[in-house]
N, C-alpha and C positions, 0 to 999 in steps of 0.2 A: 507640796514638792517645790524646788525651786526651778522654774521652768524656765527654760534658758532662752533667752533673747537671741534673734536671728538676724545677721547683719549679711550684708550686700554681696554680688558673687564678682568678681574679679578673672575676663578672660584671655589667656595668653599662652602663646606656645612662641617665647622670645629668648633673643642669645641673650645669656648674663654674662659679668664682668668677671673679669681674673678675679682666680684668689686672694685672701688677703695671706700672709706669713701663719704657718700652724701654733698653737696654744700646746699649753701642756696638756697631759689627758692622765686618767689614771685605772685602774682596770688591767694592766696592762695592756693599756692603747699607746705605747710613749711611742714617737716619730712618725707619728698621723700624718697627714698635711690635708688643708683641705683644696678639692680639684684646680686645675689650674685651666683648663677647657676650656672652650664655647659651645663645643660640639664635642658629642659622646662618639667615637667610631667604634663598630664592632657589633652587627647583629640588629640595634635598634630597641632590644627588649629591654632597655634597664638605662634611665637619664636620671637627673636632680634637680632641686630646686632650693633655692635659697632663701624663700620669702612666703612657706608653707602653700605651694602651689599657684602663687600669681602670675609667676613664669616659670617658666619650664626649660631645659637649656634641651636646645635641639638633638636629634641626633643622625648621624650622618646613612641610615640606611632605613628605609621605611619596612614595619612589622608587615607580613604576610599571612592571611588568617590559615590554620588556625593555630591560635599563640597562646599560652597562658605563663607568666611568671610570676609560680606560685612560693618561689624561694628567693629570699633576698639579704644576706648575711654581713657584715663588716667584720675584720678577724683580728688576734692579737697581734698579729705580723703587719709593718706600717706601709699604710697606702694600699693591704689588700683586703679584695672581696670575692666572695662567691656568688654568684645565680642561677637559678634552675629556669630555664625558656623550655616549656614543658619538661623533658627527661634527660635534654642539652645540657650537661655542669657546664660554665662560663667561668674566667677567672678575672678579675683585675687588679694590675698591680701599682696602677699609677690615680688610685684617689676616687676610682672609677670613671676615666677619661676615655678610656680602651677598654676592651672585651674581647677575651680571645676563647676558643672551647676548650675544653679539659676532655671532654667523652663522654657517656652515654650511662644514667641513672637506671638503674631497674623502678618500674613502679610509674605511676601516673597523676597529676595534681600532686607533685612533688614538693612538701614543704623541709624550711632547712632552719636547724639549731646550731650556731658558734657554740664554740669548744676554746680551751683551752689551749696551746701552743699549737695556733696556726691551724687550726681543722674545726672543720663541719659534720653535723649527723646530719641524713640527708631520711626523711622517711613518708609515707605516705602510709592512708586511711586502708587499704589493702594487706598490711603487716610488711611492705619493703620496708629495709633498711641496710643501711651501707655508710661509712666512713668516707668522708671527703677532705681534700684538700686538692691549692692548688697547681700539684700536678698526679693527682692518683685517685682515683674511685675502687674501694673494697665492698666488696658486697657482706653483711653482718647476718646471721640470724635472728629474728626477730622471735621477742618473748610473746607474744599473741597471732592470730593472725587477723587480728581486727587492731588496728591503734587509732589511737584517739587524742594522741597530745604526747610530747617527747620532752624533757626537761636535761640539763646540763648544768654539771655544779660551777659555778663561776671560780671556783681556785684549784678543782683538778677535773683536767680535760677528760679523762676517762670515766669518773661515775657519772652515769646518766642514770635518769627514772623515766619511766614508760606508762601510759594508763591503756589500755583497751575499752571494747568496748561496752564491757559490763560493770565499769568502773573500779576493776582490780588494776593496782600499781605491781611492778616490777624494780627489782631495784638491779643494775652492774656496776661492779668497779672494774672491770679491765676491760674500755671501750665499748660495750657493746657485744663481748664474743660469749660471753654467757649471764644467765641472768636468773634470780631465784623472786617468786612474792612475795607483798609485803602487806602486811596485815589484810581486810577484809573488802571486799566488794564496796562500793560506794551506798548502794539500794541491795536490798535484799533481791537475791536471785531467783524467789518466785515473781517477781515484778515484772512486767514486761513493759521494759523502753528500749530507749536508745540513747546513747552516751551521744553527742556531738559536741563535745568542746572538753579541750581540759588545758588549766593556765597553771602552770607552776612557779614557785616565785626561784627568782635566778640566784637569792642569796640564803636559799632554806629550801630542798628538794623535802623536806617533811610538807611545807605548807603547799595544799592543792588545794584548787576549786575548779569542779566536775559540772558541765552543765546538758542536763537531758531532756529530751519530748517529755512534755507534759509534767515533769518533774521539777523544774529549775532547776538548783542548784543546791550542790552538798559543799561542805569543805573540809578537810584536815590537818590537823598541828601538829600530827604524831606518826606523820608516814603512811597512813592510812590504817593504822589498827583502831583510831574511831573516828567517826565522821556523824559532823553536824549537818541540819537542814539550815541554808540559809533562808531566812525572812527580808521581808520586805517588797518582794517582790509583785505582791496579789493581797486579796482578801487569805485569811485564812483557807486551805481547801481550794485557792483556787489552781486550774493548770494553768500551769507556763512553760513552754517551749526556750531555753537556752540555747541561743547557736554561738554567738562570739563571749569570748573571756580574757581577761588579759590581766597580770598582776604587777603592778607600774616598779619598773627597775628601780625607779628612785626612792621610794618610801614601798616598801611591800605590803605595808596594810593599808595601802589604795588597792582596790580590784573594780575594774570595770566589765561590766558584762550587757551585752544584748542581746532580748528578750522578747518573746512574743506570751500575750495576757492572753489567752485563748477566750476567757469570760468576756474582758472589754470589746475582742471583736467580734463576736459572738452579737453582742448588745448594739454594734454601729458603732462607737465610739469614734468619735473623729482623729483619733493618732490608730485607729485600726489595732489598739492595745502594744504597739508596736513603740520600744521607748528601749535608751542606754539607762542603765543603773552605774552609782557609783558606791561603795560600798570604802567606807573610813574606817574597818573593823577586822579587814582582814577577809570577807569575804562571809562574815554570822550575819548580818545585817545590809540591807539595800536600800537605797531610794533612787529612784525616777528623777532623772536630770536632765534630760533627751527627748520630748517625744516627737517621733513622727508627724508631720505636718509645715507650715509654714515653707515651704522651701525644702525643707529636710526626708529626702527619703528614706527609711531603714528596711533594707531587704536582710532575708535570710541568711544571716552568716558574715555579715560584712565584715573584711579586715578590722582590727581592733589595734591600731599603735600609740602607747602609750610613752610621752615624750620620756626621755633617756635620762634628765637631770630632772626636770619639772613634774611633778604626783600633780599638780592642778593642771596640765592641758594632755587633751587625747583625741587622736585623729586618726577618721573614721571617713568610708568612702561609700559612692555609690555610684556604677556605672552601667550601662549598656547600651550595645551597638542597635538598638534599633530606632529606626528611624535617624539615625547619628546623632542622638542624644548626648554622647560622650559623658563624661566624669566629673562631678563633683568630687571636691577634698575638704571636708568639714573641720575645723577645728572648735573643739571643745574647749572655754576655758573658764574652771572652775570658781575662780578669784574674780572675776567678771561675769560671771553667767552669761556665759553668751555664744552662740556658735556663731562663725564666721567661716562663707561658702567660696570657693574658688574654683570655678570652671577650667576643664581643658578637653581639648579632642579626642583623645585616648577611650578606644571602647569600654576599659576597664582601669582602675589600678590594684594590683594584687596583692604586691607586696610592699611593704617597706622597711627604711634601713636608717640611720644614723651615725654621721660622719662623728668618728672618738673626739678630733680635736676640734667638732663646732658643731655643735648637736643643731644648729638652724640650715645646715645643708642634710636634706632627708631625701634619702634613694629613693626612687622607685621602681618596682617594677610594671609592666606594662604591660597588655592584653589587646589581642585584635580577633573579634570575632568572626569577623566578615560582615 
């Protein structure tokens, strides 16, 4: 494997400088700008960074435990955003400078999908879901009542794909209000796991990759009427636990996923089997490019953000509040092999997000556990 070199940690919770003038963007992202702040006002859940976590631009109200901002979205409409501060919708209209509330989500660990003209699907592991934007929250019916990953087609705002959590796909085209299946299970239904991750690609709702206990990983090119096992993960036969996935917006046949080798820690292994996979194939095929160790910690589930223009860099977190250990923000870069750590305060970070007209200012969301 090509095991990735681990450089120095970098710590700062410091005002950065004005903007510079917004770039074109495209996506429909045109009249972006990027923030013009020193200081975020409004709530404290949700700051940025412009130099992948060296500093961090303060913000004017301190988190209150307990906090999680598990949604963090950038929209077609310029200079806005959405966040979920637990079940809180937040909106911003200025770059994300300011934070004001919208009102109140159904559901809990609320994660959030951009859409299409101006709106967000808002849904959690429970089967909530609701249409957001912002100034309105709908509550939707949900095609399961377990979900497992929510996908949105990047040229129209209303088809969405849905997986639950026995690795059956759902397919809508009119936002979410009804919705029929679509080909087969991901594992045969006498199996007994559990589905925890599912990535969709943002420019092919056919292509998925499902990731479960003990299973790894499946994927799909046809919607889910067949599904492959991905390799690479283990020996033949062995288990792996899949918790994060993520299919890189800029080249689709990058997928990254984090994994636990049940056999490696099982034996001691000193990365505890615990390693990011990068997969150049669409998600058939895997190698270990990450492991656990030196500096690097890999827990269960850790956010998985995959840079917005760049398929070689991908940034990955690990935090908790005990002892005030605070947060690393890892960057993976693949053309370098090499990860590079940057310290900050923050119990967690949850989410993250990507300014359209300068993909090197990256949201965050932020977590206070007490």
């Amino acid at each position: 494997m090509r095991k990735a070199l681990t450089l120095g940690v970098a710590t700062a919770l410091a005002v950065l400088s004005a903007a510079t003038p917004a770039v074109a963007a495209d996506d429909g992202f045109r009249g972006w700008h990027q923030p013009r702040c020193t200081t975020v006002t409004g709530g404290g859940s949700v700051t940025f960074t412009r130099d992948e976590g060296k500093t961090i631009t303060p913000t004017s109200e301190v988190l209150h435990p307990i906090v999680y901002t598990s949604g963090l979205v950038t929209l077609d409409r310029p200079d806005t955003l959405l966040a979920l501060s637990n079940n809180l919708l937040l909106t911003s209209g200025d770059a994300g400078c300011s934070w004001t509330p919208v009102g109140k989500v159904n559901g809990s660990y609320i994660e959030l999908v951009a859409a299409r003209d101006g709106r967000a699907y808002a849904w959690d592991r429970d089967g909530n879901l609701s249409l957001v934007t912002p100034g309105e929250i709908t509550p939707l019916t949900s095609p399961a009542g377990r979900l497992r990953g929510l996908g949105t087609d990047r040229r129209r705002g209303d088809h969405l794909r849905a997986a639950d959590g026995s690795g059956q796909l759902y397919d809508s085209r009119d936002g979410g209000r009804t919705w029929r299946p679509l080909g087969v299970p991901a594992w045969p239904q006498d199996d007994l796991l559990m589905v925890y991750t599912t990535a969709f690609d943002p420019d092919n709702l056919d292509h998925v990759v499902l990731g479960a206990a003990g299973h790894g990983a499946r994927v799909t090119f046809d919607g889910g009427r067949t599904w492959k096992t991905s390799t690479g993960l283990g020996e033949e036969g062995a288990k792996v636990n899949v918790f994060s996935a993520t299919v890189s917006p800029a080249k689709p046949n990058i997928v990254y996923v984090m994994g636990l080798n049940l056999a490696e820690s099982d034996a001691g292994a000193p990365s505890d089997g615990r390693h990011i996979y990068r997969s150049s194939d669409g998600g058939r095929t895997f190698t270990p490019v990450v492991d656990q160790g030196n500096g690097i910690t890999l827990s269960n589930g850790p956010v998985l953000a995959a840079h917005p223009k760049d398929p070689g860099v991908l940034y990955f977190e690990f935090g908790t509040a005990w002892a005030a250990t605070g947060t690393d923000i890892y960057t993976y870069d693949f053309r370098r092999n090499r990860v590079t750590t940057r310290h900050n305060d923050y119990d967690r970070v949850t989410s993250f997000a990507f300014n359209p007209s300068n993909a090197r200012v990256m949201y965050l969301g932020v977590a206070e556990e007490g």
